[in-house]
mmCIF file of the N, C-alpha and C atoms, coordinates in Angstrom:
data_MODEL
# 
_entry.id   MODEL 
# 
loop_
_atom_site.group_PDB 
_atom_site.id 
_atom_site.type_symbol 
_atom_site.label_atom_id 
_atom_site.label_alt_id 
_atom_site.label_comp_id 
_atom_site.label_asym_id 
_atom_site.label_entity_id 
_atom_site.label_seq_id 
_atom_site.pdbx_PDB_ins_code 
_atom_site.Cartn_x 
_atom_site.Cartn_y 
_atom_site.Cartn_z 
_atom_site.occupancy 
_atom_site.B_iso_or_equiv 
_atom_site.pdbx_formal_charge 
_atom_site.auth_seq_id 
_atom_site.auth_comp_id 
_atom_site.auth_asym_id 
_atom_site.auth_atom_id 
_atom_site.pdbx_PDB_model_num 
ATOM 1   N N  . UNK A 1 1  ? 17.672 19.944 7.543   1.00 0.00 ? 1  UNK A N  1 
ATOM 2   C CA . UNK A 1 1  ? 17.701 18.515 7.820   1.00 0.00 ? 1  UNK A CA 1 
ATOM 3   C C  . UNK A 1 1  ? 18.130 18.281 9.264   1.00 0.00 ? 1  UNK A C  1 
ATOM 4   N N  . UNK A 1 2  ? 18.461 17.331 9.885   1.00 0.00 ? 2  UNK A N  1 
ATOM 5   C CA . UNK A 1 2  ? 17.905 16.811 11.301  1.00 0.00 ? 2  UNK A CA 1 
ATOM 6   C C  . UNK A 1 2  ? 19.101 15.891 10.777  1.00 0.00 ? 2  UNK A C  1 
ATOM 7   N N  . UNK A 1 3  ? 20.372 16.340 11.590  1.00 0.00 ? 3  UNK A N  1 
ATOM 8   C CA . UNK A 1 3  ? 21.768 15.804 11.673  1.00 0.00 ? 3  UNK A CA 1 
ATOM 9   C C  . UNK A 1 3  ? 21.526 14.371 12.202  1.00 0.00 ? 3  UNK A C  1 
ATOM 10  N N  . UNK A 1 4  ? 21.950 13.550 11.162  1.00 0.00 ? 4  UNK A N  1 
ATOM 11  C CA . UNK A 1 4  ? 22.017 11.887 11.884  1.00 0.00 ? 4  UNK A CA 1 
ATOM 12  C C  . UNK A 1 4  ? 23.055 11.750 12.888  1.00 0.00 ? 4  UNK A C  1 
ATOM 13  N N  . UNK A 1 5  ? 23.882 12.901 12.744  1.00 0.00 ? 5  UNK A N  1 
ATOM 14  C CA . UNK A 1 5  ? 24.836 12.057 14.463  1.00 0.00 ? 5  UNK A CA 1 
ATOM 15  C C  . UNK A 1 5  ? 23.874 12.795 15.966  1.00 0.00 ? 5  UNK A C  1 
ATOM 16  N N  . UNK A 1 6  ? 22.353 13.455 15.734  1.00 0.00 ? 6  UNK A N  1 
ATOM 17  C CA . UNK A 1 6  ? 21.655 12.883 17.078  1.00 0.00 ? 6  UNK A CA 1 
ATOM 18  C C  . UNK A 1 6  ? 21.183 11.753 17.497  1.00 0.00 ? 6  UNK A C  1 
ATOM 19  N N  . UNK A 1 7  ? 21.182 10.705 16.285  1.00 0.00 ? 7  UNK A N  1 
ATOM 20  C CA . UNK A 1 7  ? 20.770 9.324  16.488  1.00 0.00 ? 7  UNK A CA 1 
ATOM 21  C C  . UNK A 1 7  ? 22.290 8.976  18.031  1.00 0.00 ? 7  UNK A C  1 
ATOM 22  N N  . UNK A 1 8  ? 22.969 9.764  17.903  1.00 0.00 ? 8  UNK A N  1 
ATOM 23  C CA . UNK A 1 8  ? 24.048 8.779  19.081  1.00 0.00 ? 8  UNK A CA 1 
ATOM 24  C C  . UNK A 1 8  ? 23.839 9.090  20.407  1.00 0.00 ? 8  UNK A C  1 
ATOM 25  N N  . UNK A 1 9  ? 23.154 10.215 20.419  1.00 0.00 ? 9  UNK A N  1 
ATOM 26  C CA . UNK A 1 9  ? 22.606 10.984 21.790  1.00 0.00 ? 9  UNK A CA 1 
ATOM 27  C C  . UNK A 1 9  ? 21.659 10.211 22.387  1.00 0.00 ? 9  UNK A C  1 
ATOM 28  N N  . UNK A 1 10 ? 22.587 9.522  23.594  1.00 0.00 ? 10 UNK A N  1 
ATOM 29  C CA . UNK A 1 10 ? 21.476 8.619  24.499  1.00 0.00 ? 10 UNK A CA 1 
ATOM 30  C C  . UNK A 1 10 ? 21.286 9.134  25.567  1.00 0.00 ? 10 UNK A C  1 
ATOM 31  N N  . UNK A 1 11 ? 21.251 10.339 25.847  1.00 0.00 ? 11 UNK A N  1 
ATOM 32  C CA . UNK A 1 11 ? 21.023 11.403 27.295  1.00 0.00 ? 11 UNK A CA 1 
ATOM 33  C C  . UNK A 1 11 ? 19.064 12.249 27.050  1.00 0.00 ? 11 UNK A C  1 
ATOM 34  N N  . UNK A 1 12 ? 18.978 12.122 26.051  1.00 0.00 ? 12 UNK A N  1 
ATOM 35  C CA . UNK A 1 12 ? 17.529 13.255 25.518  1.00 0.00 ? 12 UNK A CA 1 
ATOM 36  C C  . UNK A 1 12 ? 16.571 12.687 26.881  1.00 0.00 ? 12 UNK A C  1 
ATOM 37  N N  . UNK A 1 13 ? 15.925 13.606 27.399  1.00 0.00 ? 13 UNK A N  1 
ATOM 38  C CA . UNK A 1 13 ? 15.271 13.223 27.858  1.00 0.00 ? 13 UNK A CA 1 
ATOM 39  C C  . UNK A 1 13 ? 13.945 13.992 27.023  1.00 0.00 ? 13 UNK A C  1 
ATOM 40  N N  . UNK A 1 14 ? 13.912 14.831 26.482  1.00 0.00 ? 14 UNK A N  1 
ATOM 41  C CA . UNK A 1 14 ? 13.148 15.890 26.090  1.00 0.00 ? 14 UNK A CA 1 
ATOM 42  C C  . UNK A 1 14 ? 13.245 16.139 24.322  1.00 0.00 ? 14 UNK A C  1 
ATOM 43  N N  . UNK A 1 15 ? 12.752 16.414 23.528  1.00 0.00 ? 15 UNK A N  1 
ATOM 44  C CA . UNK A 1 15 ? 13.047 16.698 22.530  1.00 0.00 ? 15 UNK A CA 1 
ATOM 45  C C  . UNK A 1 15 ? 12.377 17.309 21.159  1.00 0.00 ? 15 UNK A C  1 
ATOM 46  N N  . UNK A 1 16 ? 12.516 18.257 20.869  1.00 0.00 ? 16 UNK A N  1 
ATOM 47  C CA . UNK A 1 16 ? 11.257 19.098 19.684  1.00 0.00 ? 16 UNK A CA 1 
ATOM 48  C C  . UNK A 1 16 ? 11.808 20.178 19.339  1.00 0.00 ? 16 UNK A C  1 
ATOM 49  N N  . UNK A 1 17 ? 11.349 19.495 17.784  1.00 0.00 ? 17 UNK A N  1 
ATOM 50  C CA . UNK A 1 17 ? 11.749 20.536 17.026  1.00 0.00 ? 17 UNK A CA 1 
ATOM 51  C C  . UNK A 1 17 ? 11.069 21.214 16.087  1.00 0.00 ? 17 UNK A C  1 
ATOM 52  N N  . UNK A 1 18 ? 9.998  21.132 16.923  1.00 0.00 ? 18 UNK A N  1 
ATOM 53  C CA . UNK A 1 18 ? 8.229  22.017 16.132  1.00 0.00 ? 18 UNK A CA 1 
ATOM 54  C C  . UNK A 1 18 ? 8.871  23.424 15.708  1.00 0.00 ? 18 UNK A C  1 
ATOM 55  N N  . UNK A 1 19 ? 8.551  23.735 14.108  1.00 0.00 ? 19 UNK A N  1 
ATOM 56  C CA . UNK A 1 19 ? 8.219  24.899 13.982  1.00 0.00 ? 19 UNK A CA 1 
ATOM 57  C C  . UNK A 1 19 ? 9.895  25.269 13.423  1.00 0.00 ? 19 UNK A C  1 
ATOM 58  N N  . UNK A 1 20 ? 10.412 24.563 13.024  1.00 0.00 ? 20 UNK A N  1 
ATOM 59  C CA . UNK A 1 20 ? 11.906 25.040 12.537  1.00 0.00 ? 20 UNK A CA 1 
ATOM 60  C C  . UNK A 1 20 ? 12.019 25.102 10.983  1.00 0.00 ? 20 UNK A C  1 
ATOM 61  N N  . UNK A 1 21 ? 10.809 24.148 10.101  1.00 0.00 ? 21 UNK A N  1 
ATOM 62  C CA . UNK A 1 21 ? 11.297 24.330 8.655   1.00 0.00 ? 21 UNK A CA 1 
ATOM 63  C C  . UNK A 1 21 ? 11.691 23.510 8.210   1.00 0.00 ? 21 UNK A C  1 
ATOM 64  N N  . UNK A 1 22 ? 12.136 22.515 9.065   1.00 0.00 ? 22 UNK A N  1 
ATOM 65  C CA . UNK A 1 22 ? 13.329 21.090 8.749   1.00 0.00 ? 22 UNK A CA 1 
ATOM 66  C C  . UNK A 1 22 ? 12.514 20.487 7.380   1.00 0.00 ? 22 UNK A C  1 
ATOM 67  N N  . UNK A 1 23 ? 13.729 19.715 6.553   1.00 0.00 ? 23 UNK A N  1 
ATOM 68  C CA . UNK A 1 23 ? 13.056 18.816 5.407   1.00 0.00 ? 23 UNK A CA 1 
ATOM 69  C C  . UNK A 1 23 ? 13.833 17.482 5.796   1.00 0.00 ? 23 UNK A C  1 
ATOM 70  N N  . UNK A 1 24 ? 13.283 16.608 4.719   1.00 0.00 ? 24 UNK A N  1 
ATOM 71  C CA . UNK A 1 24 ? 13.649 14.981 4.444   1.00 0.00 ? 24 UNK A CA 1 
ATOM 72  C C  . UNK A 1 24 ? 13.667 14.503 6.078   1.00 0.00 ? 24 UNK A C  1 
ATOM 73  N N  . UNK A 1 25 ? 14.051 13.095 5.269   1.00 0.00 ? 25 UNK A N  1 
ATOM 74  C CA . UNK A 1 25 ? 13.923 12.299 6.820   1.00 0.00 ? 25 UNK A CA 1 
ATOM 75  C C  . UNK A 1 25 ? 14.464 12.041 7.900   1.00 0.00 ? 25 UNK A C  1 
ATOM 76  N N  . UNK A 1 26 ? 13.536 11.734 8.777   1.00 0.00 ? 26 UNK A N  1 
ATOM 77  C CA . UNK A 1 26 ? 14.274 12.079 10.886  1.00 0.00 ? 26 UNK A CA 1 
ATOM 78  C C  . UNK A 1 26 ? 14.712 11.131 10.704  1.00 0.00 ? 26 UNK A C  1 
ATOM 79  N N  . UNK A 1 27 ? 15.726 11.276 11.024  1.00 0.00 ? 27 UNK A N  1 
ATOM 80  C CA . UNK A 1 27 ? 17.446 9.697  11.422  1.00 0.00 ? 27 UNK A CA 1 
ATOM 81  C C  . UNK A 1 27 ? 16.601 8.904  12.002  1.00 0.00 ? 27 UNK A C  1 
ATOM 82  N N  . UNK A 1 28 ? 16.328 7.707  12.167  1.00 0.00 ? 28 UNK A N  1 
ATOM 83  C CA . UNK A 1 28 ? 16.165 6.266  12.945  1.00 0.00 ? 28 UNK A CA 1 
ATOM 84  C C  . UNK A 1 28 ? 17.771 5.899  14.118  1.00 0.00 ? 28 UNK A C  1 
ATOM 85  N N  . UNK A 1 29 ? 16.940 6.075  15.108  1.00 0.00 ? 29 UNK A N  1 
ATOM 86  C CA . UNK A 1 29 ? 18.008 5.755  15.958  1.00 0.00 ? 29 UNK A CA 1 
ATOM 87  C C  . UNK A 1 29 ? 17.172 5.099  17.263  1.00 0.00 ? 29 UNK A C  1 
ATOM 88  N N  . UNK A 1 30 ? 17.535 4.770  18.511  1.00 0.00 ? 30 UNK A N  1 
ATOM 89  C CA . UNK A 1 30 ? 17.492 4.218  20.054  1.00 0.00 ? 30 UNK A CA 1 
ATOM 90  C C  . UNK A 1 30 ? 17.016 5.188  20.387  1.00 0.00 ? 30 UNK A C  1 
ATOM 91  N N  . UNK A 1 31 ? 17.233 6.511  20.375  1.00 0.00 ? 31 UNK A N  1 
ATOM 92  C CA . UNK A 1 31 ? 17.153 7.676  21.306  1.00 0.00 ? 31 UNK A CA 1 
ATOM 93  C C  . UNK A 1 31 ? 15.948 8.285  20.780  1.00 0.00 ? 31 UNK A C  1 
ATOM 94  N N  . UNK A 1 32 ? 15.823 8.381  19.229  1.00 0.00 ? 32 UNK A N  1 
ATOM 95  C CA . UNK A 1 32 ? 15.151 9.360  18.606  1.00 0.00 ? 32 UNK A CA 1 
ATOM 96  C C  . UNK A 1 32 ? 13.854 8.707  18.540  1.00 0.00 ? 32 UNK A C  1 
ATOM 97  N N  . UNK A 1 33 ? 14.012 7.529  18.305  1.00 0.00 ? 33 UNK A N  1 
ATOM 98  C CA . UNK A 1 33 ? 12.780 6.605  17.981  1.00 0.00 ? 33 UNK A CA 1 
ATOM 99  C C  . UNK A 1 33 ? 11.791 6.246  19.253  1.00 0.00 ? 33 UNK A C  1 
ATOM 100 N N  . UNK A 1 34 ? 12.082 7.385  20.182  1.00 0.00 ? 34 UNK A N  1 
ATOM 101 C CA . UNK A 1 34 ? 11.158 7.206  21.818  1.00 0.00 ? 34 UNK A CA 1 
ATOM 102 C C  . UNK A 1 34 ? 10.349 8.331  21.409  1.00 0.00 ? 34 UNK A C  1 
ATOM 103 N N  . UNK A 1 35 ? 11.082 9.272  20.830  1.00 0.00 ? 35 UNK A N  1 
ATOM 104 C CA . UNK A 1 35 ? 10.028 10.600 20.910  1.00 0.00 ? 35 UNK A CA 1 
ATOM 105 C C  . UNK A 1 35 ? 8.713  10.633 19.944  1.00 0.00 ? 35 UNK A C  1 
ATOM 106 N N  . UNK A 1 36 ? 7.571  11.134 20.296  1.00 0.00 ? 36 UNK A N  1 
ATOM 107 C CA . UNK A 1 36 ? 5.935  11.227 19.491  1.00 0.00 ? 36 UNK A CA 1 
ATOM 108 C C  . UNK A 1 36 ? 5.902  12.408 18.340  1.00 0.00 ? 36 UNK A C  1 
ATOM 109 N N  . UNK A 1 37 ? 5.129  12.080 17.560  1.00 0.00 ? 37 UNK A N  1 
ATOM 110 C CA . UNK A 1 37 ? 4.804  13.067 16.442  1.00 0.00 ? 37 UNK A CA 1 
ATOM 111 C C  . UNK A 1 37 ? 5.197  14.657 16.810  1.00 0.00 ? 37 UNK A C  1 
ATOM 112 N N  . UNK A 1 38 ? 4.608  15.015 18.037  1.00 0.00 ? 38 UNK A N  1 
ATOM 113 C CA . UNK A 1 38 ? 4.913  16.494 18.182  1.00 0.00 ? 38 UNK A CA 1 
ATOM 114 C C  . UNK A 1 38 ? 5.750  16.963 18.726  1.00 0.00 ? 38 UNK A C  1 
ATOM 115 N N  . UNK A 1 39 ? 6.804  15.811 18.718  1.00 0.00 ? 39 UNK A N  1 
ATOM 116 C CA . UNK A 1 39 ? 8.205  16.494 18.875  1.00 0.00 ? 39 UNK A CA 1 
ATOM 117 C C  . UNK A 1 39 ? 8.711  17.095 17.584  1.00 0.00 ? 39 UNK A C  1 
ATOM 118 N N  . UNK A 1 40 ? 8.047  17.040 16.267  1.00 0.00 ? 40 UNK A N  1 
ATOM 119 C CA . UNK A 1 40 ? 8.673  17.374 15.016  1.00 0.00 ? 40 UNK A CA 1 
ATOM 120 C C  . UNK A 1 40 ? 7.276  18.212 14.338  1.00 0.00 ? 40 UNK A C  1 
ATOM 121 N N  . UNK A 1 41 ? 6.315  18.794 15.246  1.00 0.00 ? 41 UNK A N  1 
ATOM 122 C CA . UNK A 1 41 ? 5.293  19.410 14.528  1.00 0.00 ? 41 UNK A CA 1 
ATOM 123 C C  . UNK A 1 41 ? 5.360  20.644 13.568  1.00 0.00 ? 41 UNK A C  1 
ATOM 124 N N  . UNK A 1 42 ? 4.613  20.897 13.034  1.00 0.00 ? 42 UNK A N  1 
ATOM 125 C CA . UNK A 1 42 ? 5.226  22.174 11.963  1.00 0.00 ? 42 UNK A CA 1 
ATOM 126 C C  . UNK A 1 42 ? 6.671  22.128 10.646  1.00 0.00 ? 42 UNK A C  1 
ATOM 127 N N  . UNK A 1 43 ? 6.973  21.202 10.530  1.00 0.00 ? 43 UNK A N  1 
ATOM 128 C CA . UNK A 1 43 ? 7.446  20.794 9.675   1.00 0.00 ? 43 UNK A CA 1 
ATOM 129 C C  . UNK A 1 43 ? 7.107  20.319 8.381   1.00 0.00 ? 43 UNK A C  1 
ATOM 130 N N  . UNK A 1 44 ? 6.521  21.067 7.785   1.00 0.00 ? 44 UNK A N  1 
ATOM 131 C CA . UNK A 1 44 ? 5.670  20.214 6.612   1.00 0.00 ? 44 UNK A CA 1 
ATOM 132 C C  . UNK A 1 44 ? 6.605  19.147 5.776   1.00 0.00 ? 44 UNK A C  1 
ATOM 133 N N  . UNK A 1 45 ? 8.273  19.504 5.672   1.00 0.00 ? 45 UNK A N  1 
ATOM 134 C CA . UNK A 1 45 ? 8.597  18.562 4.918   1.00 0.00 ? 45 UNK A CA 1 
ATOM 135 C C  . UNK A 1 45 ? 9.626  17.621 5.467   1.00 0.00 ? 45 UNK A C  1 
ATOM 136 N N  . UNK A 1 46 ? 8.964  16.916 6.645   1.00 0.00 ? 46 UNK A N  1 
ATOM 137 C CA . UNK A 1 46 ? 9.916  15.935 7.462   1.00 0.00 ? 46 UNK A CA 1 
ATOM 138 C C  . UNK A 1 46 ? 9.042  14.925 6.731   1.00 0.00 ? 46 UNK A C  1 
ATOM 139 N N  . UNK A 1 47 ? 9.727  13.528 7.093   1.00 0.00 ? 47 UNK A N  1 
ATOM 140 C CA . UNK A 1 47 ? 8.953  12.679 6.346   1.00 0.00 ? 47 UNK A CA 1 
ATOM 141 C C  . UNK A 1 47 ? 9.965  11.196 7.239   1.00 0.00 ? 47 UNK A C  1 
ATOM 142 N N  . UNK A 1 48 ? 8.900  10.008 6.921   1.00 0.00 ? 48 UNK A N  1 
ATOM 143 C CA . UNK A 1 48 ? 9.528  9.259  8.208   1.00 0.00 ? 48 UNK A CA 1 
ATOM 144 C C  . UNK A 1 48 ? 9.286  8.898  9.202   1.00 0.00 ? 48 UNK A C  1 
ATOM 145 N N  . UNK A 1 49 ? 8.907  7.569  9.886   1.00 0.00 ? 49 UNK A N  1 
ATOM 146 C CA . UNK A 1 49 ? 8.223  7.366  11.254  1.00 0.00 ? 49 UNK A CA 1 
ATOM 147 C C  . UNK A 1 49 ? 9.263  8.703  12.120  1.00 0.00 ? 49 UNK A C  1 
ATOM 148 N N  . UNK A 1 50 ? 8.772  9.009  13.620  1.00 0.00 ? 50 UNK A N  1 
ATOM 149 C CA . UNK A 1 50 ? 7.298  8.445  13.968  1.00 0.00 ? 50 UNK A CA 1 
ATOM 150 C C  . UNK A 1 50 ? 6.076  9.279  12.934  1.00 0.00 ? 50 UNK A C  1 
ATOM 151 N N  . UNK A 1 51 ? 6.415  10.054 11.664  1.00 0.00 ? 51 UNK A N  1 
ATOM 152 C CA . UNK A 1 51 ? 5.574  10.632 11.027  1.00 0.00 ? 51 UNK A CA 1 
ATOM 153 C C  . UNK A 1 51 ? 4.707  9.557  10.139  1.00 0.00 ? 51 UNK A C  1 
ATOM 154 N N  . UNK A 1 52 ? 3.960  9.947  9.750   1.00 0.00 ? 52 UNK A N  1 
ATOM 155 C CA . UNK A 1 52 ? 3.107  9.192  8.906   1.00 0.00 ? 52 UNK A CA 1 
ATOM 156 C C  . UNK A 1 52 ? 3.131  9.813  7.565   1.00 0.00 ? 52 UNK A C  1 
ATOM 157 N N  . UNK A 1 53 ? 3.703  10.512 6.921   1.00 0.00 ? 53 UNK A N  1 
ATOM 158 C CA . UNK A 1 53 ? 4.141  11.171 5.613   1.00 0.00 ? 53 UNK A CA 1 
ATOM 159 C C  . UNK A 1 53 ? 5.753  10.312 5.106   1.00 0.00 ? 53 UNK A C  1 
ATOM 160 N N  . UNK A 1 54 ? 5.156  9.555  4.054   1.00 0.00 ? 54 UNK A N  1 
ATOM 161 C CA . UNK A 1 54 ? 6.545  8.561  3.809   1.00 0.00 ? 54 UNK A CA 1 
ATOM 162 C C  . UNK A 1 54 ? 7.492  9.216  2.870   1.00 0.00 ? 54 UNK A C  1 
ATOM 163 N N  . UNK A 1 55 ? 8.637  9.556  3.000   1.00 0.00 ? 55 UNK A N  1 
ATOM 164 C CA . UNK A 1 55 ? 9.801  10.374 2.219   1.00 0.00 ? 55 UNK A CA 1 
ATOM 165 C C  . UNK A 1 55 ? 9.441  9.955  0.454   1.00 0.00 ? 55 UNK A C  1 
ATOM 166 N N  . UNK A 1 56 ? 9.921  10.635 -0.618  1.00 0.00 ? 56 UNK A N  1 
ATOM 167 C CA . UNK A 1 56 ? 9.811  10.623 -1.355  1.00 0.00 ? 56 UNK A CA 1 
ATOM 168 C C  . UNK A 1 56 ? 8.307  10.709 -2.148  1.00 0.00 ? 56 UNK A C  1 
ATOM 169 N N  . UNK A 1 57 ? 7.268  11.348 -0.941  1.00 0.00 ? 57 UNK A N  1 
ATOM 170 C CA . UNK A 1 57 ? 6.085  11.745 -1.766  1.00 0.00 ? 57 UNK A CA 1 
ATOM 171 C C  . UNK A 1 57 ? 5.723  13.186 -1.308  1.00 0.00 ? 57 UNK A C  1 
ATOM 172 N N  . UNK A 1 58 ? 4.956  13.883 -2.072  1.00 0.00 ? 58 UNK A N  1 
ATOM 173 C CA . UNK A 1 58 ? 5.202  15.273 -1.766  1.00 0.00 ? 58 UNK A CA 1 
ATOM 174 C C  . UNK A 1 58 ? 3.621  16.071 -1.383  1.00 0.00 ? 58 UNK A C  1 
ATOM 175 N N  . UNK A 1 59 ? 3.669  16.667 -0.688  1.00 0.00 ? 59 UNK A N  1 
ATOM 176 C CA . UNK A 1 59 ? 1.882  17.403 -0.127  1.00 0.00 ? 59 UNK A CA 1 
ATOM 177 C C  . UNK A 1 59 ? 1.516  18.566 -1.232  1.00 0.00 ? 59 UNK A C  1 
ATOM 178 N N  . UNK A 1 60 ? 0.762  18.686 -2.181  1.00 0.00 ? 60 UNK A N  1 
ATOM 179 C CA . UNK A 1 60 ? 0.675  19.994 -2.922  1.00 0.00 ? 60 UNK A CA 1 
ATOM 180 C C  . UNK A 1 60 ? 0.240  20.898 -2.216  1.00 0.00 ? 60 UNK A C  1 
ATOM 181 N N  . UNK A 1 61 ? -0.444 21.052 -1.052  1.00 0.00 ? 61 UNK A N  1 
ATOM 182 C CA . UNK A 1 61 ? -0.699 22.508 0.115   1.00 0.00 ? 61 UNK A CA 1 
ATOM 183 C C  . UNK A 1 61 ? 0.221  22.542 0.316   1.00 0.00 ? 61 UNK A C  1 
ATOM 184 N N  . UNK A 1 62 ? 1.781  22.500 0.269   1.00 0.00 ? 62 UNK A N  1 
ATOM 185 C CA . UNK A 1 62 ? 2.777  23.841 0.669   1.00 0.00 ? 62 UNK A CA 1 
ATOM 186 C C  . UNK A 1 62 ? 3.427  23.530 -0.650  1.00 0.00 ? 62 UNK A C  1 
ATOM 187 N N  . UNK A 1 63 ? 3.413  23.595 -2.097  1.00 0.00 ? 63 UNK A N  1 
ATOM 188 C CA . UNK A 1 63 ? 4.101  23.381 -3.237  1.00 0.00 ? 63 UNK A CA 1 
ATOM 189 C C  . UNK A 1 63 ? 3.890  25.430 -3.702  1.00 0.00 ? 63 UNK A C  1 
ATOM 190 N N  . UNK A 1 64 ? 5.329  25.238 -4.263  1.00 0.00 ? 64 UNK A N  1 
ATOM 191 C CA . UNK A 1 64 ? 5.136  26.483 -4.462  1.00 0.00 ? 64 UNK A CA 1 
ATOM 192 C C  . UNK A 1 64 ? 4.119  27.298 -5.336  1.00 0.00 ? 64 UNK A C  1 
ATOM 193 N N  . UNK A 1 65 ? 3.339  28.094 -4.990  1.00 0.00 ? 65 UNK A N  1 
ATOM 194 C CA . UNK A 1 65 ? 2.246  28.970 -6.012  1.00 0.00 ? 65 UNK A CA 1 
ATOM 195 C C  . UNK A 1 65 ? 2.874  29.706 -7.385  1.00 0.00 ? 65 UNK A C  1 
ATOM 196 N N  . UNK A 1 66 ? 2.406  29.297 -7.967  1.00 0.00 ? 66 UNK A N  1 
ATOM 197 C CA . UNK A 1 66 ? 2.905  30.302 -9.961  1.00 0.00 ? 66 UNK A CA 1 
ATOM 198 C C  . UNK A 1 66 ? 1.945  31.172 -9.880  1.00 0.00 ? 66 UNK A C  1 
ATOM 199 N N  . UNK A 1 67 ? 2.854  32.577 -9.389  1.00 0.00 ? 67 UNK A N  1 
ATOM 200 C CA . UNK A 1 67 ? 1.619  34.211 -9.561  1.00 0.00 ? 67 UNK A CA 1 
ATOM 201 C C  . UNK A 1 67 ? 1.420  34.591 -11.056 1.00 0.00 ? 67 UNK A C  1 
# 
């Protein structure tokens, strides 16, 4: 998960966190709410503007497979 006390960080000039695994939803904040989709790419289970995948619904392409 994606710690809500970066919502207080008003210095970012830069910011991404493609490719880490993160789940549930990116904090809403001043700071956070500047950055574009591919600051959070590769994340299949972020959910939450600026994403377009709304929390509490789920993608079956990464649900786990029964071998």
């Amino acid at each position: 998960m994606i710690p809500r006390e970066l919502t207080r960080l008003t210095f970012l000039e830069m910011f991404n966190l493609s490719q880490n695994l993160l789940v549930g939803p990116i904090p809403q904040g001043p700071q956070l709410n500047t950055f574009e989709n591919d600051s959070y790419g590769g994340n299949l289970d972020l959910c939450s503007p600026p994403l377009t995948k709304q929390c509490g619904t789920s993608d079956p392409s990464h649900a786990p497979q029964q071998l």
